[in-house]
C-alpha atoms as one frame of an Amber mdcrd trajectory, in Angstrom:
protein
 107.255  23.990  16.453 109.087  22.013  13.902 110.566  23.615  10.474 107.965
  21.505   8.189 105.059  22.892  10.024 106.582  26.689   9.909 107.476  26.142
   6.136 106.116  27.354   3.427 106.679  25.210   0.780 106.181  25.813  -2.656
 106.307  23.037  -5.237 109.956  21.483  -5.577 111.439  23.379  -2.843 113.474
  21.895  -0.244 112.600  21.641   3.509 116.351  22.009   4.174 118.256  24.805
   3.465 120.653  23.661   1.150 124.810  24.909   0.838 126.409  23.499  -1.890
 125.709  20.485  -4.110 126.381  17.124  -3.741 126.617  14.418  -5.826 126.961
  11.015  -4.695 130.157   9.956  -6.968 131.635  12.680  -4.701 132.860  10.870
  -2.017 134.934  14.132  -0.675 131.644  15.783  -0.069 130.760  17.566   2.862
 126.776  16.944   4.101 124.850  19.886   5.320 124.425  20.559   9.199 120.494
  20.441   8.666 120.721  16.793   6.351 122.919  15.411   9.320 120.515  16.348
  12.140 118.038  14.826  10.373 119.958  11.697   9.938 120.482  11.625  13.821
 116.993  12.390  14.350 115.974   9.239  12.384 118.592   6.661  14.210 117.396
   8.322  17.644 113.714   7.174  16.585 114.567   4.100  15.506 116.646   2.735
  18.011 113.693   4.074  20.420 111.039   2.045  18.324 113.752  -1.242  18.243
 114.074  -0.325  21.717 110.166  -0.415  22.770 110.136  -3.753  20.537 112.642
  -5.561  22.664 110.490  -4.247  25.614 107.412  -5.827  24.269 108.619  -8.688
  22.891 110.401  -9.122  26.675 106.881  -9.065  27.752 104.788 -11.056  25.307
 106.945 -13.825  24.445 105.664 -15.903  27.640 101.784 -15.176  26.766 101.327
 -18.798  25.764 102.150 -20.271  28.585 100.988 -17.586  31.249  97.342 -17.655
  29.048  97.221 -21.107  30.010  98.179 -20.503  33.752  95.704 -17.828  33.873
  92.976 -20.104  32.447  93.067 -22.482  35.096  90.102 -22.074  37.691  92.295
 -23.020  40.862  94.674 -20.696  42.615  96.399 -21.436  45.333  97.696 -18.993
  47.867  99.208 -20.051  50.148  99.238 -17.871  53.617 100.015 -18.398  57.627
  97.743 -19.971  60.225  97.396 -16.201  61.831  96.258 -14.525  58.780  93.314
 -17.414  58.462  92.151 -17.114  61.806  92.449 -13.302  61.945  90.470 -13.106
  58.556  88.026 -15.648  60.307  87.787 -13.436  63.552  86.959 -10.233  61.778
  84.394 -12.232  59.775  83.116 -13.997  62.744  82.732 -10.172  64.432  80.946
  -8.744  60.909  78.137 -11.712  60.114  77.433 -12.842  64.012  75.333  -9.827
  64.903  73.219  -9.828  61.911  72.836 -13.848  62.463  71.503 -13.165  66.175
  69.265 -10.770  64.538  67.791 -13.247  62.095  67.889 -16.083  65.086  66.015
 -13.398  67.539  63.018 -12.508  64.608  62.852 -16.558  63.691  61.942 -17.058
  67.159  59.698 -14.217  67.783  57.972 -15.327  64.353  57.496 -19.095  65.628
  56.092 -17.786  69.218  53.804 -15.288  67.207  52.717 -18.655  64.794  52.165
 -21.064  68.096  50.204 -18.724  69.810  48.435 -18.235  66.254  48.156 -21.455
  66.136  46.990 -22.122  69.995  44.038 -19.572  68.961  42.873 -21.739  66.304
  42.493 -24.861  68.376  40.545 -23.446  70.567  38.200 -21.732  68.571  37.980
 -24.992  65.939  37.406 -27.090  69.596  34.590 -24.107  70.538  32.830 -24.747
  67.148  32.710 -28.501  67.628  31.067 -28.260  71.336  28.499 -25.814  70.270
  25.456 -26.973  68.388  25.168 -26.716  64.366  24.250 -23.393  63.375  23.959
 -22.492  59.357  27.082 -21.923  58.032  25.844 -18.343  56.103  22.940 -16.156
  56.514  21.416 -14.040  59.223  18.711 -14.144  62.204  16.415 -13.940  59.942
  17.515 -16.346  57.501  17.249 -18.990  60.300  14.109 -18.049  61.488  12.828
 -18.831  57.968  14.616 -21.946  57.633  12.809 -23.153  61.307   9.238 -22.289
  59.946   9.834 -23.678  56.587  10.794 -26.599  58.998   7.900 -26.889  60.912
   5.597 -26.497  58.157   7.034 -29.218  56.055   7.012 -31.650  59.281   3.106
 -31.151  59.493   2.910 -31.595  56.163   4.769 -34.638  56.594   2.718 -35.583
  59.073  -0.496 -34.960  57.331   0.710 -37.075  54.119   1.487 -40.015  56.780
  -1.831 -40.037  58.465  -3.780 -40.022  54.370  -1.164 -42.766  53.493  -2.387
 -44.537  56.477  -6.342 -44.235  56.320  -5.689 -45.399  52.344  -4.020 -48.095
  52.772  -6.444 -49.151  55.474  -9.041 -48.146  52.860  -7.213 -50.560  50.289
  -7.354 -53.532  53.032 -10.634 -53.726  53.466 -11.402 -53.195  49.668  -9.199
 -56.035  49.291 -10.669 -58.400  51.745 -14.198 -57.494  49.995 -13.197 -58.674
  46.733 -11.401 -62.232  48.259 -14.879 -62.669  49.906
């Protein structure tokens, strides 16, 4: 703990405890053993602070050139043929079993795909060979459709047959009135 923070000061009182006066025209006089530890106390600290400027100043004066070093996106290192190639065989031992992985489901993927594929064919060559069916609807649906069918091909049939006993009609109507 140091003296000032133990002291208790009242106004005008000295921190140090003081022997006899001195006056600076006294050049004879004698400085207290307190006033001269202090004085050492203060040199110590400030040839520590001069020292840690030296120190920094030791440290910073180069930051120009060393920031533009640093800023530059290339580094070169240079190291021995060994190092590469043992760098490059413990990389080669890391990646290669997780690329034989990948390789192994690629191919099982494309055999799964062909045979996918394969299916398709067949059934899109199936579909061809077999006779139109409707697209949508049920047994019953179609069963409509091929009455609806027949009915309209009588009815076609029917229409033809009028068509032809009118204009047969109109013929000989027209043959009467040329007559």
């Amino acid at each position: 703990m140091s003296r000032l923070s133990r002291a208790n000061l009242k106004a005008r009182d000295s921190v140090f405890n003081s022997g006899r006066e001195v006056y600076l025209d006294d050049y004879k006089a004698i400085c207290p053993p307190n006033l001269i530890e202090c004085v050492t106390a203060m040199e110590d600290c400030c040839e520590e602070a001069r020292e840690a400027e030296l120190l920094l100043r030791n440290g910073t004066y180069d930051y120009p050139r060393m920031s533009k070093v640093l800023r530059n996106e290339r580094v070169f290192l240079i190291v021995n043929d060994g190092l590469v190639k043992s760098y490059k065989a413990d990389l080669i031992d890391e990646v290669e079993p997780a690329i034989n992985d990948l390789i192994e489901r690629a191919e099982r993927g494309l055999k799964q795909l062909q045979r996918k594929e394969a299916q398709l064919q067949n059934k899109a060559e199936a579909l061809k060979s077999l006779p139109a069916k409707p697209a949508t609807g049920t047994m019953a649906q179609h069963k409509l459709d091929q009455r609806r069918l027949h009915t309209l091909t009588k009815q076609r049939a029917r229409l033809q047959d009028e068509y032809a006993a009118l204009e047969a009609e109109v013929q000989a109507l027209e043959t009467k009135a040329i007559r």
